[in-house]
MARGU-523742 format. One record per residue: residue in three letters; x negated, y negated, z of N, C-alpha, C in turn. Coordinates in steps of 0.001 Angstrom, whole numbers, plus 500000, padded with zeros to 6 digits. Each point is the difference from the previous one (the first is absolute). Last residue first. Layout:
N
AlaXYZXYZXYZ;...
//
This chain:
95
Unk109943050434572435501184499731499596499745499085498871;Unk498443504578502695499424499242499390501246498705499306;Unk499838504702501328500604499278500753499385498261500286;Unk497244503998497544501326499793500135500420498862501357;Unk495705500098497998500809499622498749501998500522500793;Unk495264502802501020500210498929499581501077499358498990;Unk500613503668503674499398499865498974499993498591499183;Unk500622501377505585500496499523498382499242500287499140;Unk498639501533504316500870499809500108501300499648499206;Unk495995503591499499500182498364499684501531499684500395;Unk496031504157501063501389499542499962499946498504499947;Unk495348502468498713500874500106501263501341499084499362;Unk495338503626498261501095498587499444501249500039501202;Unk494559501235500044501251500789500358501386498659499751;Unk495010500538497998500502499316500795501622501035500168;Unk495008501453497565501147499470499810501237499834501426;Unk494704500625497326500526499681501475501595499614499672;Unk495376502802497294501304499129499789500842499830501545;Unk495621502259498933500275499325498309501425499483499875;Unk495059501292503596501592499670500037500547499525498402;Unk495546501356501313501141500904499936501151499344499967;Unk496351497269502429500155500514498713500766501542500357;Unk501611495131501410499497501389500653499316500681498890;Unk502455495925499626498100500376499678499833501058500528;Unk504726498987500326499070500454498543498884499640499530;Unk501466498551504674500434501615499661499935500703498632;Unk499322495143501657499327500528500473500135501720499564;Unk503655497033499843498694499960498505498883500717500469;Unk503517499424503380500005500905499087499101499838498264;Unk500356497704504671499296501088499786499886500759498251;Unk502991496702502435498836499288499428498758501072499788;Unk504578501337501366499821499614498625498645499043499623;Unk500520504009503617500164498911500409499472499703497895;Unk501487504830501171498848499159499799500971498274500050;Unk501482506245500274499864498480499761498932498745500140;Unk501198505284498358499827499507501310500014498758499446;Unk498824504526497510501033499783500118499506498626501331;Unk497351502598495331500172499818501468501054498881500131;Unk498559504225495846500870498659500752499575499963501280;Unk499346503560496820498367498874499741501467499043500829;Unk501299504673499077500528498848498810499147498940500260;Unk499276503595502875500333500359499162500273499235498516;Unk499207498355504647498907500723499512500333500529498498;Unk502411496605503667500332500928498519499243500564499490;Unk500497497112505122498811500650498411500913500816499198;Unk501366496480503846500552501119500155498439499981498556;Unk500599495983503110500750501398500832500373500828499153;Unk496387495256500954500258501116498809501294501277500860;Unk498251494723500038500551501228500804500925501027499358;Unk495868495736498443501529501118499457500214501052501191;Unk496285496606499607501187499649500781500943500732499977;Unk495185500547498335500645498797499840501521499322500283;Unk497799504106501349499013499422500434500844497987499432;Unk501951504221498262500691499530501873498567499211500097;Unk499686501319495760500994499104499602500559499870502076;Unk495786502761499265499681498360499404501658499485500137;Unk500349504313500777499431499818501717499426498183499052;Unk502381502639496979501031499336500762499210499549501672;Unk496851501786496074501000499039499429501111499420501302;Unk497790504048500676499292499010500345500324498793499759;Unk502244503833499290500167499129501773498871499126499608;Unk500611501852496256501378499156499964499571499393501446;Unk497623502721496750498967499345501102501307499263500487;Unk500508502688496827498900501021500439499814499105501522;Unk502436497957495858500643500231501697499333501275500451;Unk498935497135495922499221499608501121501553500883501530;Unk500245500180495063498052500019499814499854500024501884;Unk504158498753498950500077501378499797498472500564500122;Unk501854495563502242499994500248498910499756501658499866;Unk503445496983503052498302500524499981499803501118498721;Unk503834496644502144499722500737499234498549499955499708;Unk503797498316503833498293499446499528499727501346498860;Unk504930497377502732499186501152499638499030499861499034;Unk502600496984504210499255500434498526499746501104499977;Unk502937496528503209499505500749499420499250500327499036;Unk499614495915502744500743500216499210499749501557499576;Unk499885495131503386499657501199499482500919500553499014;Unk500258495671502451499035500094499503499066501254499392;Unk504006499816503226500609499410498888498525500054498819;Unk498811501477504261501311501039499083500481499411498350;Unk498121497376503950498382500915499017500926500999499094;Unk502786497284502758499350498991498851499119501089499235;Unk501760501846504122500690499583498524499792499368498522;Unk497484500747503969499799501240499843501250499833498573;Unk499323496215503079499022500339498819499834501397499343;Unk505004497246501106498426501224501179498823500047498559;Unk504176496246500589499519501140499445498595500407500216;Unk502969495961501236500271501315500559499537501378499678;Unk499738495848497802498924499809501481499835501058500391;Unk503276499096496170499072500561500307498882500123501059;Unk504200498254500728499825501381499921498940500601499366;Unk500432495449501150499913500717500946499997501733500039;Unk500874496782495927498537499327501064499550501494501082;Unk504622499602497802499016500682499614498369500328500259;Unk503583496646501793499978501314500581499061500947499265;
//
């Protein structure tokens, strides 16, 4: 049965599962120019939905084979992943 249920899954799901929030820290030398920085990080896949102008952050997600692609941006000085819910922590229920 498992066979069948994944079958059942929409490509709009699968591309979901294969993403991942982020937030993109842009460097200080360089957020004069932040849209330009986030118009290179949506050219390389990041659907970008929010700017932090103030603190140098862009907000949105990105397909994970993308994401190395995103600290060559230049400006960019740190990409950090949005940490998602673990069903277990490793090790419990473990016998």
């Amino acid at each position: 049965m498992a066979g069948s249920i994944t079958s059942h899954v929409s490509p709009a799901r699968r591309s979901a599962v294969n993403r991942a929030n982020v937030a993109i820290a842009i460097a200080e030398s360089a957020r004069d120019r932040i849209y330009e920085i986030a118009a290179a990080c949506r050219a390389l896949g990041l659907e970008h939905t929010s700017t932090l102008t103030d603190v140098g952050v862009l907000l949105g997600s990105v397909e994970l084979n993308n994401l190395l692609g995103l600290w060559a941006v230049p400006g960019v000085v740190a990409v950090e992943l949005e940490r998602g819910s673990r069903v277990s922590e490793p090790g419990v229920g473990a016998d």
